[in-house]
mmCIF file as Biopython writes it, N, C-alpha, C and O atoms, coordinates in Angstrom:
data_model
#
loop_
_atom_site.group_PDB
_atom_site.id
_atom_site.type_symbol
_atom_site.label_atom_id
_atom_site.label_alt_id
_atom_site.label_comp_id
_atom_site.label_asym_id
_atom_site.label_entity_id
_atom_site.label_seq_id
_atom_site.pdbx_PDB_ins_code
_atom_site.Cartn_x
_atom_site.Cartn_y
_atom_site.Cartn_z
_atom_site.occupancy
_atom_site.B_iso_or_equiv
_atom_site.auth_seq_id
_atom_site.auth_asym_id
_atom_site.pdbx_PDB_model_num
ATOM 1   N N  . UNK A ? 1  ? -39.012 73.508 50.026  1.0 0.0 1  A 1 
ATOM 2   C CA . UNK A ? 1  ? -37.987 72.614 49.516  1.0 0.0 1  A 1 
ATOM 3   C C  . UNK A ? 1  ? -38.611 71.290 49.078  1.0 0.0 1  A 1 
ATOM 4   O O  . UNK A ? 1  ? -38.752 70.905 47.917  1.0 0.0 1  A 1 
ATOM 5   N N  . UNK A ? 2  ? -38.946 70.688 50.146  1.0 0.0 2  A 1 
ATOM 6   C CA . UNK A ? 2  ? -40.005 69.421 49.756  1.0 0.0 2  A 1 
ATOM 7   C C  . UNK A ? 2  ? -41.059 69.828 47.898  1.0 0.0 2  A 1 
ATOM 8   O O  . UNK A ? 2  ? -40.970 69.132 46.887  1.0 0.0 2  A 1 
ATOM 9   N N  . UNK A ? 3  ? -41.619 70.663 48.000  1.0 0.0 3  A 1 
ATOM 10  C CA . UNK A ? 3  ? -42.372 70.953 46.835  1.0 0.0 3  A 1 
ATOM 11  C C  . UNK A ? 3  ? -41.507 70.959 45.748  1.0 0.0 3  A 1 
ATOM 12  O O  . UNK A ? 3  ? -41.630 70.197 44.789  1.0 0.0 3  A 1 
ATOM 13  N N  . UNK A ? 4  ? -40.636 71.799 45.868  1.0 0.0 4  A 1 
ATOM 14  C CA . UNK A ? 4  ? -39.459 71.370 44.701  1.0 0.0 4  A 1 
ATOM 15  C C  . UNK A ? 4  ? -39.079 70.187 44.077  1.0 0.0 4  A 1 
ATOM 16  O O  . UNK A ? 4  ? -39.226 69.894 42.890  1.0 0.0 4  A 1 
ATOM 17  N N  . UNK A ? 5  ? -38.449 69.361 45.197  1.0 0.0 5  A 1 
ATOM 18  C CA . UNK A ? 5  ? -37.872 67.758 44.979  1.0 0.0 5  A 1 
ATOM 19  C C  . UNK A ? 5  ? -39.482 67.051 44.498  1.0 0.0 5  A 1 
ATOM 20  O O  . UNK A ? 5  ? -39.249 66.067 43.797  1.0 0.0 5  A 1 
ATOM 21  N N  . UNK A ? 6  ? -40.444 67.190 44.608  1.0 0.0 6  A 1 
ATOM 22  C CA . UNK A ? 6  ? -42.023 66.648 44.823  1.0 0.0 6  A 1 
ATOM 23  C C  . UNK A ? 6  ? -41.957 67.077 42.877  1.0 0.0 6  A 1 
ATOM 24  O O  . UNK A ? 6  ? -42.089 66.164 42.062  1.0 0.0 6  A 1 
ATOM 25  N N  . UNK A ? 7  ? -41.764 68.394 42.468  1.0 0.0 7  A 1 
ATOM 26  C CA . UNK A ? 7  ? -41.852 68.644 40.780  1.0 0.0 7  A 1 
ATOM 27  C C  . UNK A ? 7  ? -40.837 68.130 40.400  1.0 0.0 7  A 1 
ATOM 28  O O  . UNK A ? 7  ? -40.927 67.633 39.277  1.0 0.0 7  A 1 
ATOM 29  N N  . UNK A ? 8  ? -39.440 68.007 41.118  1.0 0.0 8  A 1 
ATOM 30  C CA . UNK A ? 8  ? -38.670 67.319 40.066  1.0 0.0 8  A 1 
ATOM 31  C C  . UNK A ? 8  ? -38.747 66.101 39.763  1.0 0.0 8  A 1 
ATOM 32  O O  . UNK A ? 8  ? -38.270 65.664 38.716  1.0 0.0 8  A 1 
ATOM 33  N N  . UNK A ? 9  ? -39.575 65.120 40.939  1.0 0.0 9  A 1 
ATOM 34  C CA . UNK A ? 9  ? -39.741 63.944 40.597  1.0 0.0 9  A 1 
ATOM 35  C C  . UNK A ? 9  ? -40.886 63.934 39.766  1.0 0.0 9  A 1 
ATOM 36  O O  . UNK A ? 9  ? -40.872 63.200 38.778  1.0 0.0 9  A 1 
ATOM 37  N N  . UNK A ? 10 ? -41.848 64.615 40.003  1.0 0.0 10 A 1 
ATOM 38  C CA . UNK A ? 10 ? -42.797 64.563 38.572  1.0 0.0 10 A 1 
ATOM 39  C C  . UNK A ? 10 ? -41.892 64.814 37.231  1.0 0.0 10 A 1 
ATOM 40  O O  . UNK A ? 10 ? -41.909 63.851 36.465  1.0 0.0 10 A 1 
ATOM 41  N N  . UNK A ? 11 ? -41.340 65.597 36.935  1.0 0.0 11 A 1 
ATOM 42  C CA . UNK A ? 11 ? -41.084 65.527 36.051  1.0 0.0 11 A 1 
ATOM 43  C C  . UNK A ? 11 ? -40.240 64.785 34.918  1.0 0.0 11 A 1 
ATOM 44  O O  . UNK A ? 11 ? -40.313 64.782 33.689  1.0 0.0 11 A 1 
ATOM 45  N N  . UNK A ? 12 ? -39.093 63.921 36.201  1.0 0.0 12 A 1 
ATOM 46  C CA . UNK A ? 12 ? -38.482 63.295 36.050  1.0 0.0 12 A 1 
ATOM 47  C C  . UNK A ? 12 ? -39.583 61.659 35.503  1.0 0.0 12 A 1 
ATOM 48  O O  . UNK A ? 12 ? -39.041 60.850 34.750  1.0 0.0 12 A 1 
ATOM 49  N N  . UNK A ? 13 ? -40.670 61.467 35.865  1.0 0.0 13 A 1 
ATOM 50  C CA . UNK A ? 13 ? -41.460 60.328 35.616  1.0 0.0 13 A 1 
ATOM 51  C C  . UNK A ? 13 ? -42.111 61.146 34.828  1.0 0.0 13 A 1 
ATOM 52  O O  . UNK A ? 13 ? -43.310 60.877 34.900  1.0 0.0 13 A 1 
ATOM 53  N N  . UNK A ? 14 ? -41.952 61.816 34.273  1.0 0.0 14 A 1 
ATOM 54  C CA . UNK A ? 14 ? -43.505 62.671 32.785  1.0 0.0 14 A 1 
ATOM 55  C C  . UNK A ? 14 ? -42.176 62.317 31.466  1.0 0.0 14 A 1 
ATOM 56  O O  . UNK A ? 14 ? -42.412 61.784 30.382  1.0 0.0 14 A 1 
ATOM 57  N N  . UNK A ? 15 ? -41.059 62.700 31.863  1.0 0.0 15 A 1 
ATOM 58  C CA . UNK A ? 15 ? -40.131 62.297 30.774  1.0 0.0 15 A 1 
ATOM 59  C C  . UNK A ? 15 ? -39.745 60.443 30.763  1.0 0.0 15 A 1 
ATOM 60  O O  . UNK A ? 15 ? -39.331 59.821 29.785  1.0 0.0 15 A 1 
ATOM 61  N N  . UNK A ? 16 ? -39.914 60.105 31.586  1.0 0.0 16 A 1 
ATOM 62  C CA . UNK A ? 16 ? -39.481 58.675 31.564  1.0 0.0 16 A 1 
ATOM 63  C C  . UNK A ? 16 ? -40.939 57.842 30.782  1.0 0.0 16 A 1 
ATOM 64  O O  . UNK A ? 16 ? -40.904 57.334 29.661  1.0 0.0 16 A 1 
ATOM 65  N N  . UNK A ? 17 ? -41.992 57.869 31.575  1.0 0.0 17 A 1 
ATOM 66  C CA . UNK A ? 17 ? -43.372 57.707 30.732  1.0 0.0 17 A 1 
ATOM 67  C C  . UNK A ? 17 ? -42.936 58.248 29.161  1.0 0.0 17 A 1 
ATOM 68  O O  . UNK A ? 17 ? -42.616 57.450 28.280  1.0 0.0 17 A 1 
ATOM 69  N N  . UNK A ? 18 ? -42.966 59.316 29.012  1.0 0.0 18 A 1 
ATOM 70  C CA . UNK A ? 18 ? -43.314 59.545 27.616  1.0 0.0 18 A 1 
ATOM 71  C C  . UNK A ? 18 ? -43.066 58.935 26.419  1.0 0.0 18 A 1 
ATOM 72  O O  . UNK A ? 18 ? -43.715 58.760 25.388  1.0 0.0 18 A 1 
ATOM 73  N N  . UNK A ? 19 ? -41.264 58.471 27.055  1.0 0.0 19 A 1 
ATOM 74  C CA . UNK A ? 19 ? -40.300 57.772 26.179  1.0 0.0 19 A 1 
ATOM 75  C C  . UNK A ? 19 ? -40.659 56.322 26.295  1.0 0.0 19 A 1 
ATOM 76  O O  . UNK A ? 19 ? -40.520 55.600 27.282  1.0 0.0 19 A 1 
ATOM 77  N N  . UNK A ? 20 ? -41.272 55.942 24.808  1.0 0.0 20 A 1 
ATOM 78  C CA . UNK A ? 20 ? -41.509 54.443 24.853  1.0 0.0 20 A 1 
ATOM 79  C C  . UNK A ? 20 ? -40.134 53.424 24.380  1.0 0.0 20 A 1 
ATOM 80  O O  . UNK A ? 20 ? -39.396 53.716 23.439  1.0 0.0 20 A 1 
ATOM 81  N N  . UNK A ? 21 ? -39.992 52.329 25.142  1.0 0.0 21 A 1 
ATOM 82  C CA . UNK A ? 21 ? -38.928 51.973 24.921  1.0 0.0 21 A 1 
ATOM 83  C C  . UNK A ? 21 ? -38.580 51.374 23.867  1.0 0.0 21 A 1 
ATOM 84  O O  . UNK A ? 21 ? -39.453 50.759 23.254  1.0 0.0 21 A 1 
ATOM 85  N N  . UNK A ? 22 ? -37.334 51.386 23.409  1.0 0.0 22 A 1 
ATOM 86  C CA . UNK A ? 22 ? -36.613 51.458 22.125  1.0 0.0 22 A 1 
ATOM 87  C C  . UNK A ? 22 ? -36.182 50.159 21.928  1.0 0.0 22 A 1 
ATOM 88  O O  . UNK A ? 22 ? -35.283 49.532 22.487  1.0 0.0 22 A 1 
ATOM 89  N N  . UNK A ? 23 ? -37.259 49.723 20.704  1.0 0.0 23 A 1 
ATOM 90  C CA . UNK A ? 23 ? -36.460 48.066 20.487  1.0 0.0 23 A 1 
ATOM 91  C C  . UNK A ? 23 ? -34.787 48.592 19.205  1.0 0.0 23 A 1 
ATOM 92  O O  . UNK A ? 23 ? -34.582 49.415 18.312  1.0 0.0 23 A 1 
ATOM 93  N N  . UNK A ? 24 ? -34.134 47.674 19.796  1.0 0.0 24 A 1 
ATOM 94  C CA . UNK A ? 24 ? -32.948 47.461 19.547  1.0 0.0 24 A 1 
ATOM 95  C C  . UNK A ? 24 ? -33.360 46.977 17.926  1.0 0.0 24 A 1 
ATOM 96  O O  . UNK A ? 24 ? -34.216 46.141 17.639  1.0 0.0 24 A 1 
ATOM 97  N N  . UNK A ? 25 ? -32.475 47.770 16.942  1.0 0.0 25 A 1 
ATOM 98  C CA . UNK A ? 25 ? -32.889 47.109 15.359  1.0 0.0 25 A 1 
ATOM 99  C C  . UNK A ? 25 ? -32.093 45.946 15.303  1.0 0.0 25 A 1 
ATOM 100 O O  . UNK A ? 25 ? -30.961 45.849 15.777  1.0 0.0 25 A 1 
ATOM 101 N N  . UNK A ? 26 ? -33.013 44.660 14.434  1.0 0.0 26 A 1 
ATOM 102 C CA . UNK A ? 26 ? -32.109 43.703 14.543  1.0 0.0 26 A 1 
ATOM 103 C C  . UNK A ? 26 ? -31.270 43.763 12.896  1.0 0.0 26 A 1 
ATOM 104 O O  . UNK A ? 26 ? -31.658 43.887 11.735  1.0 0.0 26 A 1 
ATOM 105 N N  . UNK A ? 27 ? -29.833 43.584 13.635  1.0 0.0 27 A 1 
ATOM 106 C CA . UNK A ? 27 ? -28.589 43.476 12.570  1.0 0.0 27 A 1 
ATOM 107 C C  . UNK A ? 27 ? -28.816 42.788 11.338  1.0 0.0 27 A 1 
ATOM 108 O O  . UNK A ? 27 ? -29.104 41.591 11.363  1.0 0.0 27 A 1 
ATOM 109 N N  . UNK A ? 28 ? -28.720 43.399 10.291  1.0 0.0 28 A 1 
ATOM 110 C CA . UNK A ? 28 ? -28.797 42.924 8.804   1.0 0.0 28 A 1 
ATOM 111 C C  . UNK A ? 28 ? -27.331 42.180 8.788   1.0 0.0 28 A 1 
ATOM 112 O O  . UNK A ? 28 ? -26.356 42.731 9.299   1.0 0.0 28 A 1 
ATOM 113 N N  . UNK A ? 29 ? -27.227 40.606 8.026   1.0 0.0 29 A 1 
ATOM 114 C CA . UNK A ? 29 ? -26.134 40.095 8.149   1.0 0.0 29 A 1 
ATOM 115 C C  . UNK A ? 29 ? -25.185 41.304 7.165   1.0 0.0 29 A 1 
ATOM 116 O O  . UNK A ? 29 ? -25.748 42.217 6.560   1.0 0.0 29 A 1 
ATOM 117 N N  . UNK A ? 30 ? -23.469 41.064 7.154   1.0 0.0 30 A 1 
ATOM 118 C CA . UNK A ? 30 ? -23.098 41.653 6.383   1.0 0.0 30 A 1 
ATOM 119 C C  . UNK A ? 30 ? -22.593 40.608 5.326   1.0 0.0 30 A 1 
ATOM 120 O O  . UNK A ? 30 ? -22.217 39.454 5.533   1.0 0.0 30 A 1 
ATOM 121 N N  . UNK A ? 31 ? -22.685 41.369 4.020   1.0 0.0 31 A 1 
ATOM 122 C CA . UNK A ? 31 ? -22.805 40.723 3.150   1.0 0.0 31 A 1 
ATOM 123 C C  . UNK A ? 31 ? -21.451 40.225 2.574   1.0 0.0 31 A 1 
ATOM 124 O O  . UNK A ? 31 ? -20.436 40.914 2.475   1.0 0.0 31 A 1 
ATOM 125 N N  . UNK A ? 32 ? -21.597 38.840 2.186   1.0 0.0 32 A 1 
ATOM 126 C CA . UNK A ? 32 ? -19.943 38.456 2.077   1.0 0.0 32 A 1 
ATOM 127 C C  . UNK A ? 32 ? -19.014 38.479 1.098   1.0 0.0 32 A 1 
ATOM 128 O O  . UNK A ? 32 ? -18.807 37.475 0.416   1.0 0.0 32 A 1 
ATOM 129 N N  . UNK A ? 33 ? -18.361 39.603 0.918   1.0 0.0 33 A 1 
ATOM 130 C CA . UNK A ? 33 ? -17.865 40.645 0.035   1.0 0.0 33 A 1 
ATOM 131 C C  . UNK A ? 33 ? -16.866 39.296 -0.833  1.0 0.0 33 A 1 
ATOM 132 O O  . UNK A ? 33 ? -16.766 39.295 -2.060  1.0 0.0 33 A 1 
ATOM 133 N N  . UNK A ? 34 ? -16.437 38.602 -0.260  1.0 0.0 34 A 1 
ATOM 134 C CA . UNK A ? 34 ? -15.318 37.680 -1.484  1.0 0.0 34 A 1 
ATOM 135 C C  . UNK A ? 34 ? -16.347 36.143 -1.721  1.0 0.0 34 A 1 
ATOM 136 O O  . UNK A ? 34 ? -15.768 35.377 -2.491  1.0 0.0 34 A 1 
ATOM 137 N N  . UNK A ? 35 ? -16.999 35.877 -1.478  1.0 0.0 35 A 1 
ATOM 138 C CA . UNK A ? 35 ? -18.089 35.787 -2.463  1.0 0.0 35 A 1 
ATOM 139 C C  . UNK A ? 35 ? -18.683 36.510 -3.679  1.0 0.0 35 A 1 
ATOM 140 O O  . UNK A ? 35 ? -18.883 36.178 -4.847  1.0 0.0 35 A 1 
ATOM 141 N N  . UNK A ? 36 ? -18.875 37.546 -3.014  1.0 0.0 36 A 1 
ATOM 142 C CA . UNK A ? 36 ? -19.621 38.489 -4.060  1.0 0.0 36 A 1 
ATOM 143 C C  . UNK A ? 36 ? -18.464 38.757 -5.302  1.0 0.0 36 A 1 
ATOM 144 O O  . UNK A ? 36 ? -18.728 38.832 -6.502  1.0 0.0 36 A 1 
ATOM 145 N N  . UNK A ? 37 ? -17.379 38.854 -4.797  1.0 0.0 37 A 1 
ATOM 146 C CA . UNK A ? 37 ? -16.221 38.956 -5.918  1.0 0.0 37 A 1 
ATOM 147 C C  . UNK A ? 37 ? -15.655 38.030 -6.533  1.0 0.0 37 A 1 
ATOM 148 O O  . UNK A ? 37 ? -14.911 38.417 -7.434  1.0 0.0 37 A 1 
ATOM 149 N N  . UNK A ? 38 ? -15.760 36.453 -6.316  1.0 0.0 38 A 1 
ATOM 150 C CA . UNK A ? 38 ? -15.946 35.666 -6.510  1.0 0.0 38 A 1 
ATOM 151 C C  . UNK A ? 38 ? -16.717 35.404 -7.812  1.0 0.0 38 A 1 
ATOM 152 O O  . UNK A ? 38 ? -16.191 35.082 -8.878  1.0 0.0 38 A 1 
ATOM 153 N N  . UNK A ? 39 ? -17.845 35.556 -7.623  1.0 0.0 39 A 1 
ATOM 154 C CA . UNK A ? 39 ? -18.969 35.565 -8.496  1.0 0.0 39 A 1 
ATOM 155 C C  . UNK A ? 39 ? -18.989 36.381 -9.577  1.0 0.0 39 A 1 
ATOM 156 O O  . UNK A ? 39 ? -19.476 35.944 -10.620 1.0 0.0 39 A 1 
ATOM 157 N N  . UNK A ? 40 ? -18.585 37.404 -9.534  1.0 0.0 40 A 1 
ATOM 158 C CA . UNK A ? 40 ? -18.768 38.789 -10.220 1.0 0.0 40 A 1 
ATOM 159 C C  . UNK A ? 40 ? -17.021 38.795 -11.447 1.0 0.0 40 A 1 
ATOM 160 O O  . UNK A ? 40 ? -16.682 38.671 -12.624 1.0 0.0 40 A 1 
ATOM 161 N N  . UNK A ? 41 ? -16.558 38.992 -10.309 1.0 0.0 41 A 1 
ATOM 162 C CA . UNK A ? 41 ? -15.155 39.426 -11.297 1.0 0.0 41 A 1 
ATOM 163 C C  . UNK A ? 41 ? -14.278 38.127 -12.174 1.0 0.0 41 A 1 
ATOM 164 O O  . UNK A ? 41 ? -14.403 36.940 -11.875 1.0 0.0 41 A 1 
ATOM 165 N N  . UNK A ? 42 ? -13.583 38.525 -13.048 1.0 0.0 42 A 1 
ATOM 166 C CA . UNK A ? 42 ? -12.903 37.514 -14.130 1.0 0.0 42 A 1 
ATOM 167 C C  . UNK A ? 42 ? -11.842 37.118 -13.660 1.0 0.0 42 A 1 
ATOM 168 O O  . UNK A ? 42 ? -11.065 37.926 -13.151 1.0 0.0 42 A 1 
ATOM 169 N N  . UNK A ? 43 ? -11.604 35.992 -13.712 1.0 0.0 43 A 1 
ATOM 170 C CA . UNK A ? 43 ? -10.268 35.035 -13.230 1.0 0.0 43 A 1 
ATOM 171 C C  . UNK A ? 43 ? -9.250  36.195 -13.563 1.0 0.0 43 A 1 
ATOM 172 O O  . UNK A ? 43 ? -9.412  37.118 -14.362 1.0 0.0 43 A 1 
ATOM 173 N N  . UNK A ? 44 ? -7.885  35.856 -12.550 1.0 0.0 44 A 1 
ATOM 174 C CA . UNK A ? 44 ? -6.698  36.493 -12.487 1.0 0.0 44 A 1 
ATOM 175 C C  . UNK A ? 44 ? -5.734  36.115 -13.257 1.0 0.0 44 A 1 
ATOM 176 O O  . UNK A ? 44 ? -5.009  35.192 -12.887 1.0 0.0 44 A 1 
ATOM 177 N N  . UNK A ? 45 ? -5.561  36.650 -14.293 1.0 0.0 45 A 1 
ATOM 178 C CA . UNK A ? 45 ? -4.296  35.562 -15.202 1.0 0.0 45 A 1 
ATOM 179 C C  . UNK A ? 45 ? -3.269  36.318 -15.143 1.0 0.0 45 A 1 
ATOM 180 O O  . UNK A ? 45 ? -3.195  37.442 -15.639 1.0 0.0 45 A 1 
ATOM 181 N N  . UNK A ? 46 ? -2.078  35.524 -14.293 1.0 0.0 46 A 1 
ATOM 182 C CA . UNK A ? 46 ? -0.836  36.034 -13.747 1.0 0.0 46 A 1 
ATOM 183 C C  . UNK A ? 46 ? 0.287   35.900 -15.607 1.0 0.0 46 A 1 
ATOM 184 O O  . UNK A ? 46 ? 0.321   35.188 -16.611 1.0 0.0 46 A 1 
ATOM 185 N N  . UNK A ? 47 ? 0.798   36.788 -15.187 1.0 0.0 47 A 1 
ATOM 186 C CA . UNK A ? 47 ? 1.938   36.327 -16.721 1.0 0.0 47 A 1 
ATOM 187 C C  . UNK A ? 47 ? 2.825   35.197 -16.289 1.0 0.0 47 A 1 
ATOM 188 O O  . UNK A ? 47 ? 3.048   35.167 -15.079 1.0 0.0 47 A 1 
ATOM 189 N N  . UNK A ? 48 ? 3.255   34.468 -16.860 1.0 0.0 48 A 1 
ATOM 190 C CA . UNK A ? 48 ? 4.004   33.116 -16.241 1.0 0.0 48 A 1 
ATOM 191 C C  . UNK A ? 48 ? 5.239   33.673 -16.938 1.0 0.0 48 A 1 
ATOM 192 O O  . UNK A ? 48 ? 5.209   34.241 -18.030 1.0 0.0 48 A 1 
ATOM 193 N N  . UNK A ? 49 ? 6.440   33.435 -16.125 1.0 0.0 49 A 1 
ATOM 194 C CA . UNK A ? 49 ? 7.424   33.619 -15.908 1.0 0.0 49 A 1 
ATOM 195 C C  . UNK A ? 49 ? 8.399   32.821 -17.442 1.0 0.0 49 A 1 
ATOM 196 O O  . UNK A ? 49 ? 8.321   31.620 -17.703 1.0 0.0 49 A 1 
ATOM 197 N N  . UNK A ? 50 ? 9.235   33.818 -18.250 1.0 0.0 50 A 1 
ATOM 198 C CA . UNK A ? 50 ? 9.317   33.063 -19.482 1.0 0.0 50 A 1 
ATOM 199 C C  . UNK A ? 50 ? 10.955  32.813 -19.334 1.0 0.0 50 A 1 
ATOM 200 O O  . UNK A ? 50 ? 11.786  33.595 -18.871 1.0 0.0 50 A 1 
ATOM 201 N N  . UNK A ? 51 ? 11.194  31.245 -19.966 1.0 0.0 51 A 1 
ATOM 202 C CA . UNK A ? 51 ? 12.590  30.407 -20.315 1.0 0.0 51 A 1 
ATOM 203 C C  . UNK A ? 51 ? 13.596  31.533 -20.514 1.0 0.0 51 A 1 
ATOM 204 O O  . UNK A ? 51 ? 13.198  32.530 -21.115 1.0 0.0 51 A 1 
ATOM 205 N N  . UNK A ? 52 ? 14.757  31.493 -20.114 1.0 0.0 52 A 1 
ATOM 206 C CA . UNK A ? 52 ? 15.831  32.615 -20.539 1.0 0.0 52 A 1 
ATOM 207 C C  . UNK A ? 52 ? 16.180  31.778 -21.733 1.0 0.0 52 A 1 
ATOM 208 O O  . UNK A ? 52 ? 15.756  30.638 -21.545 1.0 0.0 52 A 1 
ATOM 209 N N  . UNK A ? 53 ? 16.780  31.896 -22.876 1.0 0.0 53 A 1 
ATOM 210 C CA . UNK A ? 53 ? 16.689  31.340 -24.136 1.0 0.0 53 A 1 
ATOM 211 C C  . UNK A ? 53 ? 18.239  30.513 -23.675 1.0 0.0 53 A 1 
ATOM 212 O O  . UNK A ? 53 ? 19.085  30.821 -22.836 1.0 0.0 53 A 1 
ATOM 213 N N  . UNK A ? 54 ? 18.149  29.357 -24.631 1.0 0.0 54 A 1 
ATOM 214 C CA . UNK A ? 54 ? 19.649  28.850 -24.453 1.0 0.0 54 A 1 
ATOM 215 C C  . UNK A ? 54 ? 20.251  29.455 -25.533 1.0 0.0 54 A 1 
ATOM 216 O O  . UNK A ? 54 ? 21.453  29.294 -25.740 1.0 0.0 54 A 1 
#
């Protein structure tokens, strides 16, 4: 029994060793979409609301 628990802890430290630890990726800002539309797209020209005739 002992010999057992004795390989599982080896093995349990042959997988932990192996795995080198994982740097965290650092976050790309996100990019600021109404700016970007801002910049890009053509003014909004609303229809203006017309005189009922006298």
């Amino acid at each position: 029994m002992e010999e057992i628990l004795a390989s599982i802890r080896r093995i349990i430290a042959d997988d932990q060793a192996a795995k080198p630890a994982e740097i965290a990726p650092v976050p790309e800002p996100e990019p600021d979409d109404v700016l970007d539309l801002a910049e890009v797209a053509e003014p909004v020209i609303r229809p203006r609301a017309v005189a009922p005739p006298e």
